[in-house]
N, C-alpha and C positions, 0 to 999 in steps of 0.2 A: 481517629483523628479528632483532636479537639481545638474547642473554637478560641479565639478569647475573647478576653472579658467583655463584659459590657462596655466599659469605659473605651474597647475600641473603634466600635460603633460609631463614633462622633470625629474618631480625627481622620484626618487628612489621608487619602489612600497614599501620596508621593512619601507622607513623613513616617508610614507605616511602615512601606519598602526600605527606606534608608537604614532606620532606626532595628535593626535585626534584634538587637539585643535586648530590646527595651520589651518587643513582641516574646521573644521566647522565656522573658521571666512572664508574662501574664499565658502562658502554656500551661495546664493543670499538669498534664503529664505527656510524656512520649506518646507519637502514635503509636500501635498496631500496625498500622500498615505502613511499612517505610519504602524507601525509594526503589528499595530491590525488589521489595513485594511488589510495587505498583511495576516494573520493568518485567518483572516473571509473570504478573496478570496478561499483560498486554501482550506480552513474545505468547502466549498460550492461545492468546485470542486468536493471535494471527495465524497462527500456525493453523489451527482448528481452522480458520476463513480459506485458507488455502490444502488443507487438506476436501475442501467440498471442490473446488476448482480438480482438483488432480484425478480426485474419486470419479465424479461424471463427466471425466475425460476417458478412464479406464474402461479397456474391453471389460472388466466383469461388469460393472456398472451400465456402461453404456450400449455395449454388447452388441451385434450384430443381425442385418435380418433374412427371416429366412430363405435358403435354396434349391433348388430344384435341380437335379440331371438332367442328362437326355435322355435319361431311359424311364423318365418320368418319377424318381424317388424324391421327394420333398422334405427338408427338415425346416423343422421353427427357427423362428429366430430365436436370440436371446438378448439380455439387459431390456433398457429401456427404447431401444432403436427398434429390436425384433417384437414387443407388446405391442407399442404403440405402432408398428411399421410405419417409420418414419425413413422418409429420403433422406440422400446425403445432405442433399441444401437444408432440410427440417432440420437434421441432425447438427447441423453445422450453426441454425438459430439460436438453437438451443443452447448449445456451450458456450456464446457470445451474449443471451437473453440479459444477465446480471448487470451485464453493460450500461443496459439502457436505465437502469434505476440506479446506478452510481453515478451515472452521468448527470442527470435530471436533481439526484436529491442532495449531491454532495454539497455542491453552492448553498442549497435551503438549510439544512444543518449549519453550515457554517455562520449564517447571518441566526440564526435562531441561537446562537450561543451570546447573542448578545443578552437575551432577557432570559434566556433558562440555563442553570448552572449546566454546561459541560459535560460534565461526569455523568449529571441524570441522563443526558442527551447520548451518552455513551448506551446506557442503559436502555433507553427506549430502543435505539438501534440494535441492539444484539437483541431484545425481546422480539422485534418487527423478523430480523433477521431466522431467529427461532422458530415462530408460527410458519416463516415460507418454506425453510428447510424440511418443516414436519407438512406441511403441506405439498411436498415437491414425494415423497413418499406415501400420500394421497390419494394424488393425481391421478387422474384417469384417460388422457388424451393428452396430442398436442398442445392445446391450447392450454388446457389446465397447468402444464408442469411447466409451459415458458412463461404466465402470468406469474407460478410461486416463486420461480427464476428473477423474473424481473424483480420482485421485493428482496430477494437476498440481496440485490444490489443496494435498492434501497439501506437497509438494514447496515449494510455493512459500509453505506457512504460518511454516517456517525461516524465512527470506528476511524475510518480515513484520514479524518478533516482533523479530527479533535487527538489522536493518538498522541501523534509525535509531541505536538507541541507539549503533552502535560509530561511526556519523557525529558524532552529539552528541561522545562521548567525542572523536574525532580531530580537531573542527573549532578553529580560531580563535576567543577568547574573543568577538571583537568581530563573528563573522557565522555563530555557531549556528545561527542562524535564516534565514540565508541560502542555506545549503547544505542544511538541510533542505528549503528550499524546491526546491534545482536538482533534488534528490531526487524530492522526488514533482510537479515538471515532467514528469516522465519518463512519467507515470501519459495525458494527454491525449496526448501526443506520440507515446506509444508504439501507443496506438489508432487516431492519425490512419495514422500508419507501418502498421499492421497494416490497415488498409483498402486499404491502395496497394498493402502487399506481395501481400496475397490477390487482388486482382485482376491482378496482373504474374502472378504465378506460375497462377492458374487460367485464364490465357490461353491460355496455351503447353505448361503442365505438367497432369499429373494431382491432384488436389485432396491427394494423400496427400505428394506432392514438398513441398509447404507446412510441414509438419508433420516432415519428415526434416529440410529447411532448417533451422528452429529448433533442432532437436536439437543439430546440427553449430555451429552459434553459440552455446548452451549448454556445451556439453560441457568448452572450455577453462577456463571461472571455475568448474566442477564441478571440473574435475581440480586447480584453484589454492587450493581450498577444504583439499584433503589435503596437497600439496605442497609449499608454504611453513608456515613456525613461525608458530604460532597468537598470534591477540591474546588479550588478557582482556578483557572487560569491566569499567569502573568499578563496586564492589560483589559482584564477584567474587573472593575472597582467594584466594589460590594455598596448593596445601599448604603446614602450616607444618611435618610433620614430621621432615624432612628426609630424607626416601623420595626413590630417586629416581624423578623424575617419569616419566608417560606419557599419554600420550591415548586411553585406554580410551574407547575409544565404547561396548564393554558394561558398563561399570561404573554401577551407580546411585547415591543415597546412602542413608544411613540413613535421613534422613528422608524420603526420597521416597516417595509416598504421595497418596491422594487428601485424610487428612489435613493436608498441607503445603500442601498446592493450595489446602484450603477455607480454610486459614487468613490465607494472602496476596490469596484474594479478599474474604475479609473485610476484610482492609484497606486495599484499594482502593475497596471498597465503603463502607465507614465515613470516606472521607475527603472533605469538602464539593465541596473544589476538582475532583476528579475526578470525583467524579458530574456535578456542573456542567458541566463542560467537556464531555464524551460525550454528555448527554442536550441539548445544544446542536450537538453533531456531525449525530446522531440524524437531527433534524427536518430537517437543514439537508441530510444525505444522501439523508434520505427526498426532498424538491425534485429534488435532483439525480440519483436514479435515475431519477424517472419524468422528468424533462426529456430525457435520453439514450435510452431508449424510444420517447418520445410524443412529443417536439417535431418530428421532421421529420413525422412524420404531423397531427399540430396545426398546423405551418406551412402543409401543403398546402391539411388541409382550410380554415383561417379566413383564410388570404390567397392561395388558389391557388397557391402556391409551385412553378414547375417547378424540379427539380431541388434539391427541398429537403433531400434526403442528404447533399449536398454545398454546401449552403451553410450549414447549422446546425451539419455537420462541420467548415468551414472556419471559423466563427464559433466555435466550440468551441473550437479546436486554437488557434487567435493567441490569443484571450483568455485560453484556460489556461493558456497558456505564459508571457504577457505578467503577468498578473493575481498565478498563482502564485512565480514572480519577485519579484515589486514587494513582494508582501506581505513578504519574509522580511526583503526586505532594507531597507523601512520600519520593521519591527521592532527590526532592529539598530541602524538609525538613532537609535529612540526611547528606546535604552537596550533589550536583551531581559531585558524583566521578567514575570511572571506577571503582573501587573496589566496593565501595557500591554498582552498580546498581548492580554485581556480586552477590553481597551480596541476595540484593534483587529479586535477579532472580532465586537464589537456593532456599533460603525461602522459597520465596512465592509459586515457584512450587513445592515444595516435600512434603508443608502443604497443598497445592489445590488437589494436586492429591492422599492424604490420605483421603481427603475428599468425593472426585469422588470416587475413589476405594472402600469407606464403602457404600457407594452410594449405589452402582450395591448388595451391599451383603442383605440387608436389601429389606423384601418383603410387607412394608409397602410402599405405592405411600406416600403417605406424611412426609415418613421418608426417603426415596428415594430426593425429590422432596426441603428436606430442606437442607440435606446434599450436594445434588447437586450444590443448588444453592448459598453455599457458598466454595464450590470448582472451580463452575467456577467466583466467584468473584476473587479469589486468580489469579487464572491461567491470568484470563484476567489482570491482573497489573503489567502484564509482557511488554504489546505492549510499553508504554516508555522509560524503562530501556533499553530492547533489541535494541528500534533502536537508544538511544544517545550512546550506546558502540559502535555501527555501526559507527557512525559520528565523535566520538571521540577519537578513536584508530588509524584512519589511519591521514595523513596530510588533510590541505584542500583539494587540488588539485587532492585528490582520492575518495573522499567523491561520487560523481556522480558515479564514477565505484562500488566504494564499497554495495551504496544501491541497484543500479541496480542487482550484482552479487549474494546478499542479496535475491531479488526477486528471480532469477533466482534458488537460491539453493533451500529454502523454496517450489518452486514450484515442482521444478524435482523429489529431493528426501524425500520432504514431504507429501504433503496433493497430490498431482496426482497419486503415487502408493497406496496411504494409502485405500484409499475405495475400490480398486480391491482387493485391498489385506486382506481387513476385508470380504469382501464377498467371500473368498476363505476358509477364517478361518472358518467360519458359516457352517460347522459340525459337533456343538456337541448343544447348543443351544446359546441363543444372549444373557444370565447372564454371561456365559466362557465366549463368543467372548468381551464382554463391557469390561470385569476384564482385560482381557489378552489386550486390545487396551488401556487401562487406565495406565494397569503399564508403558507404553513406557514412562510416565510423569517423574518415577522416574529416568530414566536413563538420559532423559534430565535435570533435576534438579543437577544432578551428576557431570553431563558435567558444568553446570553453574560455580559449585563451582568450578571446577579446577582453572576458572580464578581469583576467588580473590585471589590463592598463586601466579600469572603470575606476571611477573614487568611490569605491567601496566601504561603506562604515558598518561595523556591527552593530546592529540597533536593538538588539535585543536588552540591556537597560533604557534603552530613550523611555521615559516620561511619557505617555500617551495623553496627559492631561495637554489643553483641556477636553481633548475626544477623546476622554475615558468611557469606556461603556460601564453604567450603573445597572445593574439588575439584583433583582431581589429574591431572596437566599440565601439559605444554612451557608455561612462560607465557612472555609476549614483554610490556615494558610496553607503555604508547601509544605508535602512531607519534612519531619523531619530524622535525620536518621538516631534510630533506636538504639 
C-alpha cells in the first residue's frame, strides 16, 4: 500500500475524497494488497474465529465426563469436560465465556479507532486473540480456561467492530452487499469446519493440540496486522498537521473519554433507521440462538431424529452458506439501497418463517426437514442486508461504534437469554415450544418493514467534517485494485 505524497499532507481531507483522480496520480504504484486480498484476509479470519466456536463446541474437544455402572466399572471422562470434570452449568459457562470480553471490549475498540489507525487495532486484536487461544490449550482448570476464554472475546471484538466497515470501504460500488455477504458466509461455515476440525483432531490428539492448531493459523494475519502500511477508514481524517506521522498504539485523543462514547451512542440511539434495523436483528437473533441450541434436541425429541447433530448441522451449513450468499447478492441486484434491503429483510423473514413455522406443524421428518430447509434459506439472506443498513445509516466516523453496539445488542438481548428462556417454555411439549420460538420471526419481520416507510438516506458519502476524527498515522488511502 502506498502512501501519497507529501504535498497531501496539508490539504483538506473532504477535497482529497472528491478529487480521486488528482490522489491516484500522486500513487507511486499499485498496492499488493488489493481489495480481494483484503476480502480473502478477513473471510479467513472469520472463518478461523468461528472454527474455535464450533471446535469447543465438539464432542472430541469438549468431550464428556466420566461414568460409572452399577456393577461398579468406571471410565474417564474425555475432552476438556472429563479433565477438568466439569458440570453441565461449568460446561455451559464455558462455551458462552468469550461473550463476556466481546461484550465489554467491542465498544472500547471501537472509540479507540479514533486515535489508533484501525488496521493496527485489527492487529492487536488477533495478537490478544492469539496469546488466549494458545493459552486456552494451557489451561489447567476451570477458571484458567474460562479467563483465556474471556480474551478470545476480547481479541476478537477488534475484528468485529472494525471488519466490515474496511470491507464496505474496499468493495465494488455494484456488490457491497455481496461481499458483506461472502463475509459473514464465513460465520455457519466456519462452525460446520469447527465441528469436523474437533472431532479429527480429538481423535488422535489431545483436546489442548486443537487450541495450539488455531493459534499457529492465527498468528500469520496477527503478524500482517503490524507489518504491512495501515488502511484508514472512510471518516477517519488523517493528521492534517503536518507532523510526521506514526502509529502510536499508546496514544489517545483529547477527546477520548466515556464523554465521546455517550455522545456517539447517543446518536446512534436517536436515529429511527438504526434502532429499527437492530431491534429487528434482536428478535430475529433471539429465533436463531435458541434454534442452534435446541433444534437437534427438538428434532430428536418431536420427530425421533437419529442423528440429528448432524443433520440440522448439515441443513444449517448448505442453507447458510447458500441463503447468506443469495441475499447479498439480490441486494446488489435490486440497486443496494437502505430501503430495499428493508425490503428484503421483511420478505424474506416473514416468508422464511412461514416456512419454519409449517415446519414444526407437519409430522412427516421429510416434510419437516424440506420445508425447514427452505425457511432457513430465506432467514439466512438476511446476514447482508442487516449489516450494509448497519454501515449505511450512520456516517462514516460511527460505523466502528455502530457494528460494535450491533454485536453488543444481538448478543444481550438476543440469542443469550433466548435458550434459557426456551428451556423454561419446555412445559408443554418441544412441537409448542418450536412453534411458539418460531413465531418470534414474524415480529422481527414486522419491525423490518417499519423501515422501508423511515426517510432513510445512505450516508455513507456524508462529509463527516466538521466531526472528522483526526488521528496520527501511516495513512495508506483505499485499496486500490491491481
Amino acid at each position: 500500500m502506498d502512501v501519497g505524497g507529501e504535498g497531501d499532507r496539508g490539504k483538506n481531507p473532504r477535497i482529497m475524497e472528491r478529487d480521486s483522480d488528482s490522489l491516484k496520480d500522486q500513487i507511486a504504484e499499485p498496492s499488493w494488497f488489493t481489495p480481494k486480498k483484503l476480502l480473502f484476509v478477513f473471510c479467513v479470519v472469520n472463518l478461523i474465529n468461528y472454527i474455535d466456536r464450533g471446535a469447543i463446541a465438539s464432542n472430541g474437544i469438549n468431550g464428556s465426563l466420566g461414568t460409572c455402572t452399577s456393577t461398579g466399572t468406571c471410565s474417564s471422562g474425555t475432552g476438556i469436560q472429563g479433565d477438568f470434570n466439569l458440570s453441565n452449568f461449568e460446561d455451559g459457562i464455558l462455551s458462552s465465556a468469550f461473550m463476556v470480553g466481546l461484550l465489554v471490549a467491542s465498544p472500547i475498540f471501537a472509540s479507540l479507532a479514533k486515535s489508533v489507525n484501525p488496521f493496527r487495532l485489527i492487529g492487536v486484536g488477533l495478537s490478544i486473540w492469539t496469546l488466549a487461544v494458545l493459552g486456552c490449550g494451557l489451561s489447567f482448570d476451570f477458571w484458567s480456561i474460562t479467563i483465556c476464554r474471556m480474551f478470545v472475546g476480547v481479541g476478537e471484538a477488534s475484528f468485529v467492530s472494525l471488519a466490515a466497515p474496511f470491507i464496505d470501504d474496499n468493495a465494488p460500488h455494484d456488490q457491497k452487499s455481496a461481499w458483506l455477504a461472502l463475509f459473514y458466509m464465513c460465520i455457519p461455515a466456519g462452525y460446520a469446519f469447527g465441528y469436523v476440525y474437533g472431532g479429527l483432531v480429538g481423535s488422535v490428539l489431545p483436546w489442548r493440540a486443537a487450541f495450539w492448531g488455531e493459534a499457529l493459523l492465527m498468528l500469520p494475519f496477527a503478524v500482517l496486522g503490524f507489518v504491512i502500511k495501515p488502511l484508514d477508514l472512510k471518516g477517519f481524517a488523517p493528521d492534517d498537521t503536518g507532523k510526521t506521522r506514526t502509529d502510536n498504539l499508546n496514544a489517545l485523543p483529547v477527546s477520548y473519554g466515556l464523554s465521546s462514547v455517550m455522545k456517539d451512542l447517543k446518536l446512534l440511539l436517536v436515529d429511527k433507521v438504526y434502532v429499527t434495523n437492530i431491534l429487528g436483528y434482536i428478535a430475529y437473533n433471539f429465533v436463531l440462538g435458541a434454534y442452534s441450541y435446541w433444534g437437534p434436541k427438538a428434532g430428536y425429541n418431536i420427530y425421533k431424529m437419529e442423528n440429528a447433530d448432524l443433520i440440522f448441522g448439515g441443513v444449517t451449513v448448505i442453507c447458510g452458506i447458500v441463503g447468506t450468499l443469495s441475499g447479498g447478492v439480490i441486494l446488489d441486484h435490486m440497486d443496494a439501497t437502505i430501503s430495499n434491503a428493508f425490503k428484503l429483510l421483511s420478505v424474506s423473514t416473514f416468508i422464511g418463517a412461514l416456512f419454519c413455522f409449517s415446519a414444526f406443524c407437519f409430522k412427516s421428518l421429510y416434510a419437516f426437514l424440506a420445508f425447514f430447509a427452505v425457511g432457513e434459506l430465506l432467514i439466512f439472506a438476511t446476514q447482508g442486508p442487516v449489516n450494509f443498513v448497519v454501515l449505511h445509516c450512520v456516517k462514516p466516523s460511527l460505523r466502528p461504534l455502530a457494528m460494535a453496539m450491533s454485536t453488543v445488542s444481538i448478543h444481550i438481548f438476543g440469542d443469550v437469554p433466548s435458550s434459557p428462556l426456551v428451556g423454561v417454555l419446555q412445559v408443554w411439549n418441544w412441537r409448542v415450544t418450536a412453534l411458539v420460538l418460531t413465531f418470534v420471526l414474524f415480529p422481527a419481520a414486522a419491525i423490518w418493514s417499519i423501515g422501508i416507510f423511515l426517510n432513510s438516506v445512505d450516508r455513507y458519502n456524508e462529509d463527516s467534517e466538521p466531526d472528522a476524527v483526526t488521528r496520527e498515522s501511516t495513512v495508506a488511502p483505499l485499496l486500490e485494485v491491481a
